[in-house]
C-alpha positions in Angstrom: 127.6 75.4 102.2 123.9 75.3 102.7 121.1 76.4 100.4 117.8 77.5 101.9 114.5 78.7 100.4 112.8 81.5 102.3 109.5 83.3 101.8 108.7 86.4 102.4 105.4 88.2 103.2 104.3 92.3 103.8 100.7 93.5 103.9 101.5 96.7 106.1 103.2 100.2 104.7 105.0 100.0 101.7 104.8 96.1 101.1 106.7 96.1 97.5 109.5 98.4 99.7 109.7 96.1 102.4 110.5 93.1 100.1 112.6 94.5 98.1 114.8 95.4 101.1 114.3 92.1 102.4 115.7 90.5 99.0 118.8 93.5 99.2 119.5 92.5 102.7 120.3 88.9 101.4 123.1 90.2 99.3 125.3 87.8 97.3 123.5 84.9 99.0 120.4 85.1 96.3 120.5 82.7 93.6 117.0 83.5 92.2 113.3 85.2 93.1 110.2 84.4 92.3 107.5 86.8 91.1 105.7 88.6 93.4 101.9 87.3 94.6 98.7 89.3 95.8 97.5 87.1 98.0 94.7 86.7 101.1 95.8 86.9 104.5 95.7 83.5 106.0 94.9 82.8 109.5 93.6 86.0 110.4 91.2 87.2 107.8 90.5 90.9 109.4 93.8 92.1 107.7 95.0 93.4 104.4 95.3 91.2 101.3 99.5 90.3 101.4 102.4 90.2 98.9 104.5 87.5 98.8 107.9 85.9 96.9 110.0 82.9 97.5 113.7 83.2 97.4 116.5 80.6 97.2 119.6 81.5 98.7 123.2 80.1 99.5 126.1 80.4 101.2 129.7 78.3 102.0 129.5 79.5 105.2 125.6 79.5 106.5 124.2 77.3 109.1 120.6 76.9 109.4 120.6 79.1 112.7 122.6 81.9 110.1 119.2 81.6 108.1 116.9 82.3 111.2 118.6 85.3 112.0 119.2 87.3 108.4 115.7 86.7 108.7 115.2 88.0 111.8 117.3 90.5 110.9 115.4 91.6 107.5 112.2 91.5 109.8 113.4 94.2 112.5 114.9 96.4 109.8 111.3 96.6 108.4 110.1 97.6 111.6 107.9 94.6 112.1 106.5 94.1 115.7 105.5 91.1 117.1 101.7 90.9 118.2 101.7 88.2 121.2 98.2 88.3 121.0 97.5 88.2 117.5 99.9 85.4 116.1 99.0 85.3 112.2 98.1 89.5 112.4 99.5 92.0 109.9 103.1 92.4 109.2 105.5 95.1 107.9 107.7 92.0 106.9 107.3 88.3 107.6 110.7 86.1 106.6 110.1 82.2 107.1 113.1 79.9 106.7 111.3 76.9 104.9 113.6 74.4 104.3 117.3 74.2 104.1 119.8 71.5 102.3 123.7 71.3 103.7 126.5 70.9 101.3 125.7 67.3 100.3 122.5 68.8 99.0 120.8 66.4 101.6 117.9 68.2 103.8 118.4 69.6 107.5 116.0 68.6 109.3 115.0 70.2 112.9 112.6 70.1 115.9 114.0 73.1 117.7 111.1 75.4 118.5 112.7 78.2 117.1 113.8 76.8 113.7 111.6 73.3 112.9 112.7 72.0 109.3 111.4 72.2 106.9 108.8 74.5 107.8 105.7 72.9 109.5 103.4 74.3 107.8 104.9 75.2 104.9 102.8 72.2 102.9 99.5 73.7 103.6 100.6 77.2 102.8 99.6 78.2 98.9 101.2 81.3 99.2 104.9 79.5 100.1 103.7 76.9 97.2 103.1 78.4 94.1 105.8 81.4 94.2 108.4 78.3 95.0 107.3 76.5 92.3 108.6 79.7 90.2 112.4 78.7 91.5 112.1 75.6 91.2 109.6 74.3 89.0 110.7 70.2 90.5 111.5 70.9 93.8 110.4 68.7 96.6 109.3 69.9 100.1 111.0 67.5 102.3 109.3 65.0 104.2 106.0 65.7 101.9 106.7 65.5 98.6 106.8 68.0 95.1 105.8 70.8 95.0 102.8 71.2 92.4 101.4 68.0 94.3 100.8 69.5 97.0 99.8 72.8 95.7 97.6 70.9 93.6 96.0 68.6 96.8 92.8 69.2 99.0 92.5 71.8 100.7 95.4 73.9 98.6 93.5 73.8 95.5 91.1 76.7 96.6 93.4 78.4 98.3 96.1 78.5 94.7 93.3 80.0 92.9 93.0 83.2 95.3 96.2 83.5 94.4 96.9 86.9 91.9 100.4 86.8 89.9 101.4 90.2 89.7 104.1 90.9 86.9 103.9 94.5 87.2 105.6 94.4 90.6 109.6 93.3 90.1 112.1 93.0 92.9 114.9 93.1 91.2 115.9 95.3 88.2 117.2 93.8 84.9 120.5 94.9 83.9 
Protein backbone atom coordinates (compact mmCIF):
# COMPACT_ATOMS: atom_id res chain seq x y z
CA UNK A 1 0.00 0.00 0.00
CA UNK A 2 1.20 3.47 -0.44
CA UNK A 3 -0.18 6.72 0.74
CA UNK A 4 0.52 9.94 -1.18
CA UNK A 5 -0.36 13.58 -0.66
CA UNK A 6 -1.19 15.50 -3.84
CA UNK A 7 -2.02 19.12 -4.50
CA UNK A 8 -3.96 20.36 -6.81
CA UNK A 9 -4.12 23.82 -8.56
CA UNK A 10 -6.79 25.55 -11.43
CA UNK A 11 -6.71 29.33 -12.29
CA UNK A 12 -8.28 28.78 -15.92
CA UNK A 13 -12.17 28.04 -16.82
CA UNK A 14 -14.17 26.73 -14.19
CA UNK A 15 -11.40 26.23 -11.44
CA UNK A 16 -13.90 24.97 -8.55
CA UNK A 17 -15.20 22.40 -11.61
CA UNK A 18 -11.86 21.27 -12.42
CA UNK A 19 -10.97 20.27 -8.89
CA UNK A 20 -13.72 18.87 -8.02
CA UNK A 21 -13.33 16.42 -10.94
CA UNK A 22 -9.87 16.06 -10.07
CA UNK A 23 -10.83 14.88 -6.41
CA UNK A 24 -13.82 12.48 -8.24
CA UNK A 25 -11.31 11.08 -10.50
CA UNK A 26 -9.33 9.81 -7.40
CA UNK A 27 -12.23 7.62 -6.36
CA UNK A 28 -12.02 5.39 -3.33
CA UNK A 29 -8.34 6.25 -3.05
CA UNK A 30 -9.22 9.77 -1.02
CA UNK A 31 -8.84 9.54 2.60
CA UNK A 32 -9.40 13.33 3.28
CA UNK A 33 -9.37 17.11 1.49
CA UNK A 34 -8.44 20.09 2.51
CA UNK A 35 -10.31 23.38 2.16
CA UNK A 36 -9.98 25.13 -0.80
CA UNK A 37 -7.39 28.35 -1.06
CA UNK A 38 -7.45 31.66 -3.28
CA UNK A 39 -4.22 32.05 -3.79
CA UNK A 40 -1.47 34.20 -6.16
CA UNK A 41 0.02 32.70 -8.99
CA UNK A 42 3.56 31.88 -8.29
CA UNK A 43 6.27 32.02 -10.76
CA UNK A 44 4.56 33.70 -13.35
CA UNK A 45 2.73 36.68 -11.92
CA UNK A 46 0.87 37.83 -15.36
CA UNK A 47 -1.81 35.12 -14.60
CA UNK A 48 -5.01 34.70 -12.71
CA UNK A 49 -5.13 34.45 -8.91
CA UNK A 50 -5.38 30.24 -8.43
CA UNK A 51 -7.39 27.78 -6.28
CA UNK A 52 -5.78 25.25 -4.61
CA UNK A 53 -6.41 21.94 -2.04
CA UNK A 54 -4.31 19.21 -0.79
CA UNK A 55 -5.49 15.73 -0.87
CA UNK A 56 -4.19 12.47 0.87
CA UNK A 57 -4.90 9.45 -0.85
CA UNK A 58 -4.15 5.55 -0.68
CA UNK A 59 -4.20 2.60 -2.15
CA UNK A 60 -2.92 -1.50 -1.59
CA UNK A 61 -2.04 -1.53 -4.91
CA UNK A 62 -0.35 2.01 -5.97
CA UNK A 63 3.23 2.59 -6.85
CA UNK A 64 4.61 5.97 -6.90
CA UNK A 65 4.65 5.89 -10.86
CA UNK A 66 0.47 4.85 -10.34
CA UNK A 67 0.46 8.41 -8.58
CA UNK A 68 2.25 10.30 -11.54
CA UNK A 69 -0.17 9.14 -13.90
CA UNK A 70 -3.88 9.47 -12.09
CA UNK A 71 -2.40 12.68 -12.09
CA UNK A 72 -1.55 13.01 -15.38
CA UNK A 73 -4.57 11.52 -16.05
CA UNK A 74 -6.80 14.15 -13.96
CA UNK A 75 -4.72 16.81 -15.79
CA UNK A 76 -5.65 15.76 -19.51
CA UNK A 77 -9.23 15.18 -18.57
CA UNK A 78 -9.27 18.89 -17.63
CA UNK A 79 -7.98 19.79 -20.81
CA UNK A 80 -4.80 21.31 -19.52
CA UNK A 81 -2.06 21.95 -22.21
CA UNK A 82 1.35 22.21 -21.59
CA UNK A 83 3.10 25.59 -22.41
CA UNK A 84 6.86 24.69 -23.32
CA UNK A 85 7.61 28.13 -23.21
CA UNK A 86 5.85 29.30 -20.29
CA UNK A 87 6.67 26.65 -17.49
CA UNK A 88 4.77 28.09 -14.32
CA UNK A 89 1.79 29.75 -16.90
CA UNK A 90 -1.90 29.29 -16.28
CA UNK A 91 -3.53 25.95 -15.92
CA UNK A 92 -6.93 24.28 -16.41
CA UNK A 93 -5.61 21.79 -13.76
CA UNK A 94 -2.17 21.34 -12.22
CA UNK A 95 -1.82 17.77 -10.06
CA UNK A 96 1.64 17.47 -8.23
CA UNK A 97 2.50 14.24 -6.51
CA UNK A 98 4.35 15.60 -3.31
CA UNK A 99 5.40 13.04 -1.39
CA UNK A 100 4.50 9.41 -1.00
CA UNK A 101 5.01 6.76 2.06
CA UNK A 102 5.04 2.76 1.11
CA UNK A 103 3.32 0.31 3.29
CA UNK A 104 5.81 0.56 6.19
CA UNK A 105 4.72 4.15 6.31
CA UNK A 106 8.44 4.95 5.51
CA UNK A 107 8.94 7.78 2.66
CA UNK A 108 9.77 6.94 -1.13
CA UNK A 109 12.15 8.84 -2.02
CA UNK A 110 13.15 9.53 -5.89
CA UNK A 111 15.56 11.37 -8.36
CA UNK A 112 13.86 10.36 -11.51
CA UNK A 113 13.22 13.51 -13.53
CA UNK A 114 9.73 12.69 -14.01
CA UNK A 115 8.70 11.92 -10.44
CA UNK A 116 11.55 13.46 -7.72
CA UNK A 117 10.28 12.70 -4.05
CA UNK A 118 9.10 14.32 -2.21
CA UNK A 119 8.42 17.15 -4.34
CA UNK A 120 11.46 19.60 -4.78
CA UNK A 121 9.92 22.38 -4.31
CA UNK A 122 7.24 21.54 -2.37
CA UNK A 123 8.97 23.33 0.90
CA UNK A 124 9.04 26.68 -0.58
CA UNK A 125 5.48 26.43 -1.91
CA UNK A 126 2.81 28.16 0.71
CA UNK A 127 0.17 27.11 -1.37
CA UNK A 128 1.18 23.12 -0.96
CA UNK A 129 1.92 24.21 2.82
CA UNK A 130 -0.92 25.54 4.44
CA UNK A 131 -3.89 23.47 2.63
CA UNK A 132 -1.63 20.25 3.86
CA UNK A 133 -1.43 21.33 7.08
CA UNK A 134 -5.45 21.07 6.99
CA UNK A 135 -4.92 17.00 6.56
CA UNK A 136 -2.48 16.72 8.60
CA UNK A 137 -2.10 19.26 11.12
CA UNK A 138 1.63 17.14 12.29
CA UNK A 139 2.83 15.95 9.18
CA UNK A 140 6.36 16.20 8.23
CA UNK A 141 7.62 16.93 4.59
CA UNK A 142 10.37 14.48 4.20
CA UNK A 143 13.85 15.34 4.15
CA UNK A 144 12.74 19.10 5.56
CA UNK A 145 10.95 18.85 8.40
CA UNK A 146 6.93 19.80 9.79
CA UNK A 147 4.92 21.28 8.21
CA UNK A 148 3.91 24.74 10.10
CA UNK A 149 7.83 25.13 10.39
CA UNK A 150 8.29 25.62 7.27
CA UNK A 151 5.22 27.40 6.43
CA UNK A 152 6.07 29.51 9.18
CA UNK A 153 10.11 30.14 7.92
CA UNK A 154 11.65 33.01 5.67
CA UNK A 155 10.59 33.48 2.84
CA UNK A 156 7.09 31.49 3.38
CA UNK A 157 5.84 33.72 5.87
CA UNK A 158 4.79 36.41 3.36
CA UNK A 159 3.85 34.32 0.95
CA UNK A 160 1.11 32.21 3.83
CA UNK A 161 -0.42 35.56 4.43
CA UNK A 162 -1.53 36.06 0.66
CA UNK A 163 -3.04 33.11 1.17
CA UNK A 164 -7.31 33.53 1.23
CA UNK A 165 -9.24 30.39 3.03
CA UNK A 166 -12.34 30.11 1.20
CA UNK A 167 -15.06 28.08 3.08
CA UNK A 168 -17.69 28.90 0.73
CA UNK A 169 -16.09 26.73 -1.94
CA UNK A 170 -16.51 22.71 -0.79
CA UNK A 171 -15.31 19.84 -2.93
CA UNK A 172 -17.03 17.36 -1.53
CA UNK A 173 -20.72 17.30 -0.37
CA UNK A 174 -21.68 16.23 3.22
CA UNK A 175 -23.97 13.47 3.45
Amino acid sequence: MTRAVLSLGSNLGDRLAHLRAAVAALGDAVLVVSGVYETPPWGDADQPAYLNTAVMVADPAATPRDWLERARAAERAAGRVRDPERRFGPRTLDVDVIAVWDAAGEPVLSDDRELTLPHPRAHLRAFVLRPWIDIEPHGRLPGHGWLTDLLNAEPLAGDALELSPRPDLALESTP
